[in-house]
MARKOLFI-11090 format. One record per residue: x, y, z of N, C-alpha, C, O in turn; residue in one letter. Coordinates in steps of 0.001 Angstrom, whole numbers, padded with zeros to 6 digits, always signed. Example, Ala and Ser with C-alpha at 12.3 -4.5 7.8 and 13.67 -1.06 7.14 Angstrom:
<sites>
+013190-005690+007800+012300-004500+007800+013200-003300+007800+014236-003319+008465A/+012850-002250+007080+013670-001060+007140+012900+000030+007870+013409+001138+008039S/
</sites>
This chain:
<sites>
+107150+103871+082413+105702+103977+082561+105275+105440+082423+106006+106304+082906X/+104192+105765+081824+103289+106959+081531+102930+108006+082944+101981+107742+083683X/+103646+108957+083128+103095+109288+084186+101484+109495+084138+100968+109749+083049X/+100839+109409+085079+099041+109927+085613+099005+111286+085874+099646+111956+086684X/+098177+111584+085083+097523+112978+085223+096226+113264+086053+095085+113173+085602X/+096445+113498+086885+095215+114162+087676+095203+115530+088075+095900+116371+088643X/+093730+115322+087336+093025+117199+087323+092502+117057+088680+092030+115931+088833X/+092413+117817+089756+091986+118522+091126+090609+118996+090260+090445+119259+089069X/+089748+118982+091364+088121+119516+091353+088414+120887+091178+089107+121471+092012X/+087790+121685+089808+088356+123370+090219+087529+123371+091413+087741+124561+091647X/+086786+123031+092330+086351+124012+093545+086378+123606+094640+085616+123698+095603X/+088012+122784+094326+088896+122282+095837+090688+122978+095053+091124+123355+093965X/+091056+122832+096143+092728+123043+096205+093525+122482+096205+094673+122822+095920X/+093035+121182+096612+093992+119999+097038+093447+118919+097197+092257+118954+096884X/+093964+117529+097712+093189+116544+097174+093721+115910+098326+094840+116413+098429X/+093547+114960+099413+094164+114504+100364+094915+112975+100491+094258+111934+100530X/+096502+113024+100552+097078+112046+099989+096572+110795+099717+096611+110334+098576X/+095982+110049+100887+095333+108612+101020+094205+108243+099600+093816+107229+099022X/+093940+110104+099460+092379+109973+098296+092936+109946+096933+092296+109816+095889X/+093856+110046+097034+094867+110287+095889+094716+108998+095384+093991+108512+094516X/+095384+108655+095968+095923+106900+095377+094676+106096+095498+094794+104969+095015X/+093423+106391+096053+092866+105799+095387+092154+106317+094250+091652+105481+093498X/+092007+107617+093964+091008+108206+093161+091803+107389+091255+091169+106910+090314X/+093313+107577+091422+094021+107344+090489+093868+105607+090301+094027+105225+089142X/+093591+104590+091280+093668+103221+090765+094753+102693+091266+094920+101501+091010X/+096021+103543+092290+097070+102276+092991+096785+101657+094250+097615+101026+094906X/+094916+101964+094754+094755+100916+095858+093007+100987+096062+092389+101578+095175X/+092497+100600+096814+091192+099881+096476+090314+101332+096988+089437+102001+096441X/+091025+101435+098310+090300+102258+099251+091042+103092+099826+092269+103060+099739X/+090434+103882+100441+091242+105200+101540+092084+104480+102584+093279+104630+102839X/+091283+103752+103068+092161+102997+104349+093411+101774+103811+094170+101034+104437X/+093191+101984+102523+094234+100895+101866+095560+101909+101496+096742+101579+101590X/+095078+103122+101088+096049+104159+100904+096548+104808+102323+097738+105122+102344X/+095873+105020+103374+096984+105135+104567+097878+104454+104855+098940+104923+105264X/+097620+102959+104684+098544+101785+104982+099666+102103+104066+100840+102230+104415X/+099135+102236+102694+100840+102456+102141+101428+103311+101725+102200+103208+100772X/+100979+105268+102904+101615+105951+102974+102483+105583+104295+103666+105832+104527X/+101491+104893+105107+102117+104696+106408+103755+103682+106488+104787+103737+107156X/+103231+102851+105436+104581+101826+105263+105713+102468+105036+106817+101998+105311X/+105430+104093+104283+106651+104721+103130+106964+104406+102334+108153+104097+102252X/+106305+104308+101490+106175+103698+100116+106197+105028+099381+106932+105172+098404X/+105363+106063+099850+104856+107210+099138+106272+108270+099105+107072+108421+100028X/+106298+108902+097817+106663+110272+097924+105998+111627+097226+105197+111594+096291X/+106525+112879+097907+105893+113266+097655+107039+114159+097122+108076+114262+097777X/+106809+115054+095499+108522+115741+095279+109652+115022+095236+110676+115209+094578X/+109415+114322+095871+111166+113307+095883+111349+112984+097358+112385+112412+097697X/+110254+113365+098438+110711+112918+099716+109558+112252+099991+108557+112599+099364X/+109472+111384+100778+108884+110374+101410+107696+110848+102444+107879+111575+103420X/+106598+110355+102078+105718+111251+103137+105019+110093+104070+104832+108908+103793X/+104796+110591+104890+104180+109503+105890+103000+110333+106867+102519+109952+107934X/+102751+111466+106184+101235+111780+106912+100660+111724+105928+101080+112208+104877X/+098957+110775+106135+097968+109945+105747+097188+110866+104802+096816+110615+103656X/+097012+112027+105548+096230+112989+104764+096846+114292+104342+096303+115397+104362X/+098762+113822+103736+098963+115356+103414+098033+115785+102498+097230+114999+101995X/+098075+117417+102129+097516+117638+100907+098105+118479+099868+098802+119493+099906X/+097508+117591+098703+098430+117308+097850+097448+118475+096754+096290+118334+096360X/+098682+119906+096415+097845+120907+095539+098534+120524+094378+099452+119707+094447X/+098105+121150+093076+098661+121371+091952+099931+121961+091683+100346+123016+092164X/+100598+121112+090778+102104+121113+090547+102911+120261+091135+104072+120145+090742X/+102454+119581+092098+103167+118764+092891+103247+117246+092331+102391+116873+091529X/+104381+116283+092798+104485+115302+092318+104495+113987+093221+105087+113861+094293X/+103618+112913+092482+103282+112020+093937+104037+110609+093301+103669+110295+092169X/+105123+109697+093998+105511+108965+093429+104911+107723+094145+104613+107889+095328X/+104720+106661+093666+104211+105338+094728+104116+103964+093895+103280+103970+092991X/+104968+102625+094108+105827+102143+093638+105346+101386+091843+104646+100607+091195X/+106661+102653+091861+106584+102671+090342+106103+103301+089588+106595+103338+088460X/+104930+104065+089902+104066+104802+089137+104186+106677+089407+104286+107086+090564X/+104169+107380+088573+104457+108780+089293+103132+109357+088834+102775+108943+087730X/+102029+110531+089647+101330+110684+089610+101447+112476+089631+101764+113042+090677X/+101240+113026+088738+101044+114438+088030+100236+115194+088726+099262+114460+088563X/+099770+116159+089450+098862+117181+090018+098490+118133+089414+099098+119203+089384X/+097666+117944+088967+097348+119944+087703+095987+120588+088504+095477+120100+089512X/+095601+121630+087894+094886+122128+088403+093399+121893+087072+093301+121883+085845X/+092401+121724+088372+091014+121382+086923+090430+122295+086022+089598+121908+085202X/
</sites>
């Protein structure tokens, strides 16, 4: 599968995990994306994250099942 590219707002830094997954399309809502950082589903780099609102800057890599999600800067 194609990794996702997401550009960050240039006049933010970071993007907060839960908003992530939904801004990209792997869950409906924010509170749908805590649930499945909370499950551990999520990684973040290659390790597993389980706080709701890490934040997630450019360069970094967000994996969540199946799909890997790209961080650049806007």
């Amino acid at each position: 599968m194609q990794p996702i590219r997401f550009e960050l707002d240039p006049s933010h830094d970071h993007v907060e995990l839960n908003q992530l997954l939904k801004l990209v399309g792997l869950c409906d809502s924010g509170g749908a994306g805590k649930a499945m950082v909370a499950s551990g589903v999520v990684r973040v780099d290659g390790q597993v994250e389980l706080r709701k609102t890490c934040k997630i800057r450019a360069g970094q890599t967000v994996e969540c099942e199946g799909s890997t999600i790209q961080v650049v800067s806007g």
